[in-house]
N, C-alpha and C positions, 0 to 999 in steps of 0.2 A: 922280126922275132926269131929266135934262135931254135933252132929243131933240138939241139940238145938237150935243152931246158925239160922241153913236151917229153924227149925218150926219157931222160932222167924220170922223171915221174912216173911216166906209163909204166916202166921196168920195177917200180918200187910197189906197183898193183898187181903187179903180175902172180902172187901168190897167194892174191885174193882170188881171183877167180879163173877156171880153165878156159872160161873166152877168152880170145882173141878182142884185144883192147890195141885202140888208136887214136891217130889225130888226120886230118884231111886239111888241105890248104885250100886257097877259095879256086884254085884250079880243079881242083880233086885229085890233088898228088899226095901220096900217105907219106908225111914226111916224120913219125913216129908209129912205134907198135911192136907190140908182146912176141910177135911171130915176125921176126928178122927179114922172113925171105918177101912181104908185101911190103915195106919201106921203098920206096921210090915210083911204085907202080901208080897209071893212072889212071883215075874214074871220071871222067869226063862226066859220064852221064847222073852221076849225083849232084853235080853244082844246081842246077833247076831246081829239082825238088828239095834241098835244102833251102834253098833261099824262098822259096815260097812254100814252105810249109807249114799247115795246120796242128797245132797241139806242140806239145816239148819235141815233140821226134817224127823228123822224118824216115821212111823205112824205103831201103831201096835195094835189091839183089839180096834180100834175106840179112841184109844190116841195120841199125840202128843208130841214126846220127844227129847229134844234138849241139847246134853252134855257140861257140862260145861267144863272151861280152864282146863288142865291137864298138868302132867310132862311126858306122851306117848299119842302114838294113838289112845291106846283103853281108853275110859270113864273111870274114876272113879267115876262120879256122873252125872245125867243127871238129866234136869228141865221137869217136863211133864204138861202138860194137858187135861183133861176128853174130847173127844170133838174132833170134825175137822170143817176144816174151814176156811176163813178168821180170823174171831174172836180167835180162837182156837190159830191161829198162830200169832194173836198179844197178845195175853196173855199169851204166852207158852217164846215169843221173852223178851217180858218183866221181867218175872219172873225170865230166863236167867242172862238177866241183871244184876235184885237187887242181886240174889243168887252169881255170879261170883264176886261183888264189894267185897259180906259180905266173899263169900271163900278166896280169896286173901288175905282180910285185915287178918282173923284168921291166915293163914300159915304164914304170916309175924310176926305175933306175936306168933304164937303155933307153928307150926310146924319144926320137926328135921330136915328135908329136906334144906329147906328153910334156917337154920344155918347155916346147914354148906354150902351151896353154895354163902352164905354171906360171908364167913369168907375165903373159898380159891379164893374166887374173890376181897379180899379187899374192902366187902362195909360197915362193921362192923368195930367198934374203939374196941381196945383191951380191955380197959374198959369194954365196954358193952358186950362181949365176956362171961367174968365171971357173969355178972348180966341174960343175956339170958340162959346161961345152967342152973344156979341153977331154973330160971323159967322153965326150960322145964324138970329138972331132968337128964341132959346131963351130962354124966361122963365126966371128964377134965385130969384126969389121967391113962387112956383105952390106948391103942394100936392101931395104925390104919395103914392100909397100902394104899396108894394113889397112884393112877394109873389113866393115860392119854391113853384113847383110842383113834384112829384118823382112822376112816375106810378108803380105798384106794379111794372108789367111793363116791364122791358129794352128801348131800341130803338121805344117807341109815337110814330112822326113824328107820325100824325096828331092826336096830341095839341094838338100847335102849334099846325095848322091851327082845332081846333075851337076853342080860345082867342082864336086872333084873329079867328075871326067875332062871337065876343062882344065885342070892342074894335075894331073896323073903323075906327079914325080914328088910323093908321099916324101923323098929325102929333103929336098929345099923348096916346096909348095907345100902348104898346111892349112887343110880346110878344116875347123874345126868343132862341133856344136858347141856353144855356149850356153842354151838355154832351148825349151822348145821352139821358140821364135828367132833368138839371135845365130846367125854362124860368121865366125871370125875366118879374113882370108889373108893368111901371112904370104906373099906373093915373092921370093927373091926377086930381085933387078938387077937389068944389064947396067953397067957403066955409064952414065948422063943421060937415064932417065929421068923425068921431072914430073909435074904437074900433068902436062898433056899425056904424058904416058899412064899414069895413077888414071886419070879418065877415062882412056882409051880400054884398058884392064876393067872397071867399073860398066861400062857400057856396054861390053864382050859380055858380062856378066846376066845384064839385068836383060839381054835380047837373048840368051841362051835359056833363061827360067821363061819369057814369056813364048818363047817359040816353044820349047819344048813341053812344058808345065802349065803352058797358060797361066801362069801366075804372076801378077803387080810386086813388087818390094820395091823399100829404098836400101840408098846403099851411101854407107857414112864412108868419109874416105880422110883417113889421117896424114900429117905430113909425112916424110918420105924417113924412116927410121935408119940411120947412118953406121948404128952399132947394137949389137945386142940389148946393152938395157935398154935402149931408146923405144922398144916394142911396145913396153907398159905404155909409156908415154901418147904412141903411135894409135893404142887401142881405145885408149881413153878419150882422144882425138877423135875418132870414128864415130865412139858413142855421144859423144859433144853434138856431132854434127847433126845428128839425125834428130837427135831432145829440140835441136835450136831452130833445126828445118822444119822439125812440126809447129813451129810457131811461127817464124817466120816464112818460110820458104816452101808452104804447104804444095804448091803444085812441081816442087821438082821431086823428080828420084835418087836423083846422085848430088851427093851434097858435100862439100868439099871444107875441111873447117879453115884451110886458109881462108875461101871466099865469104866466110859466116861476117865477116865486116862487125860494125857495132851491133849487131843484133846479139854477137858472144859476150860484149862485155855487159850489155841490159840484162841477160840472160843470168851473170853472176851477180846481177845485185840482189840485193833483200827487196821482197815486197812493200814493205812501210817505206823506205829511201824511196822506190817509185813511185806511192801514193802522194809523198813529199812532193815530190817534182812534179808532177802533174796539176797538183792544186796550188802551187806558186804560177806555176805556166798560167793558168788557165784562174787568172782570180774573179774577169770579169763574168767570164761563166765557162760551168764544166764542157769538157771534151762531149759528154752526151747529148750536148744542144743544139749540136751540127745536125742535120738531117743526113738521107743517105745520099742524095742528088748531091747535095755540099760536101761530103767526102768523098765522091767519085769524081765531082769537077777539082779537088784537091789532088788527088793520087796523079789520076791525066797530067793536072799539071807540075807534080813532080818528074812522071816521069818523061815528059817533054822538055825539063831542064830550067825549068821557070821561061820557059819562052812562051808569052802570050798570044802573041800568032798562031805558035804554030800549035798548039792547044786548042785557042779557037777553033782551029781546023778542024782535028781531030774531034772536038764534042760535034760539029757541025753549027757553033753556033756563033756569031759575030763578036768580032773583037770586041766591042763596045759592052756585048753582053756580057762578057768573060770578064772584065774591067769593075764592072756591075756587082758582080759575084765576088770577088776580091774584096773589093770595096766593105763587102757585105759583112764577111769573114774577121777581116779587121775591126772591123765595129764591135765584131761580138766578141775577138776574140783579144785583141788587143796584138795583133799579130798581122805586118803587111810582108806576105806570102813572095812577094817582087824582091822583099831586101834580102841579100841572102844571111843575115846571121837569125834572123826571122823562120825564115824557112828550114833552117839546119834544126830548130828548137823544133819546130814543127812536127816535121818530121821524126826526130826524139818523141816526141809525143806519141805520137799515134804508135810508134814501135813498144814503147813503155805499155799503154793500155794492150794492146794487143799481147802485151807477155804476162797482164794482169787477169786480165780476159783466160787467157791461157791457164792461169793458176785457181780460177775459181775465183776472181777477187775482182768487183766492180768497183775498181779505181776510183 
């Protein structure tokens, strides 16, 4: 944010009122104001009490300070006034005002932030896209990695905050809010970054919020965005991952939409096409008729590879038994779980109900 923008204004208040009007940066450096000679000086000891302050204004050494709109909780810039008072607090309110129009209007037009939370929300034309970086000096061909965080609890601001201390370089890291619950993390990359590295960023992440925060989230994680537009794309990725992870993939955190496998393409079909499928699959009787022993001996044995052995194993129960149970399955279901174009359908299945299950819809 540009200090001249804030003097310009302040100076154009100046002959409203005989106080002494300014602006404080989140260090507590007066980096505008009415009286020339306190431009640069620093107040170290305002930053506390503004950032945790009760009511519109904090008051400290017989001043008046009131923060303007930010992307966290703590100030980036506050409006002050020389002064207490009634008077003191309508010209401190005021000055808030003019200063908040003029910071807004600049970030819309200056600031990198501000782009790219344009561009992975679709309020930018692609067009304009290229004409705003080369204003802002925005590389368009950088590497970025995009990440959807979504804490577990309702309402966790300081979630933001502890995010962006892990990214402190606001010019090519971009922790964003997106919603009370969402924050988007636009990550620049070094050179042949990949997958493992997008993880390794993701996981930094989710043990920074629970150590510090004590708080659960998951965290959606986009393919690797190669150029400027590709962000959109990158974010919408993110939010894929985590709609498709609550269905499928409920016990992970970090959920990656390359690895979402077929659970993305179930995911985009219509409800009625899966009701379809399901009642073809399943004619001799519905998916509901398995018990729950018979879909846990099911699951086991998918994910032992259809190996009968070694399943047996793991349930603890005799080949012969497990052989038994198959047997059983087939009968009802018209499906021998050993052949694999059987089992692939199978398996489809139970993913389908489960994303109907999901929808409110008893397949």
């Amino acid at each position: 944010m540009s200090s001249r923008i804030f003097q310009s204004v302040i100076l154009q208040m100046k002959d409203c009122t005989k106080l002494p009007l300014g602006v404080v940066d989140a260090e507590g450096t007066v980096v505008a104001c009415t009286d020339l000679s306190l431009v640069g000086q620093r107040w170290p000891q305002v930053v506390d009490p503004i950032n945790h302050h009760e009511g519109a204004y904090a008051t400290v050494d017989g001043k008046l300070f009131r923060p303007l709109a930010g992307w966290s909780n703590l100030y980036d810039y506050a409006a002050f006034v020389v002064g207490e008072g009634e008077a003191a607090q309508s010209y401190c309110a005021l000055a808030a005002v003019a200063l908040n129009g003029a910071k807004s209007f600049y970030e819309e037009k200056h600031d990198r932030a501000t782009f790219v939370k344009n561009i992975i929300t679709d309020n930018i034309m692609l067009g304009d896209i290229y004409i705003r970086a080369r204003e802002l000096h925005f590389p368009t061909d950088a590497s970025w990695g995009v990440f959807l965080v979504r804490p577990s609890a309702e309402g966790s601001p300081n979630a933001l905050d502890a995010i962006q201390n892990l990214f402190p370089d606001r010019q090519n890291d971009f922790v964003l809010a997106i919603s009370e619950t969402d924050i988007a993390v636009i990550k620049t990359l070094e050179t042949g970054s990949d997958a493992k590295t997008l993880y390794a960023l993701a996981t930094e992440m989710l043990e920074h919020l629970e150590e510090e925060l004590h708080l659960k989230c998951v965290i959606g994680v986009g393919t690797i965005a190669a150029h400027v537009r590709d962000l959109a794309r990158a974010y919408k990725e993110a939010g894929v991952a985590i709609e498709v992870g609550k269905v499928f993939n409920t016990e992970m955190s970090i959920i990656n939409y390359e690895n979402l496998g077929i659970g993305r393409l179930i995911y985009q079909l219509p409800t009625t096409l899966c009701e379809m499928f399901l009642q073809e699959v399943f004619k001799k009787n519905p998916i509901d008729s398995l018990d729950q022993e018979t879909l846990f001996t099911i699951n086991k044995f998918f994910e032992n590879n259809l190996n009968v052995s070694e399943t047996a194993r793991k349930l603890f129960v005799h080949r012969n038994t497990l052989v038994y149970r198959l047997e059983k399955i087939k009968k009802l279901t018209g499906l021998d779980l050993r052949e694999f174009d059987d089992a692939i359908t199978f398996k489809v299945a139970l993913m389908v109900k489960k994303y109907l299950v999901s929808r409110g819809i008893d397949g």
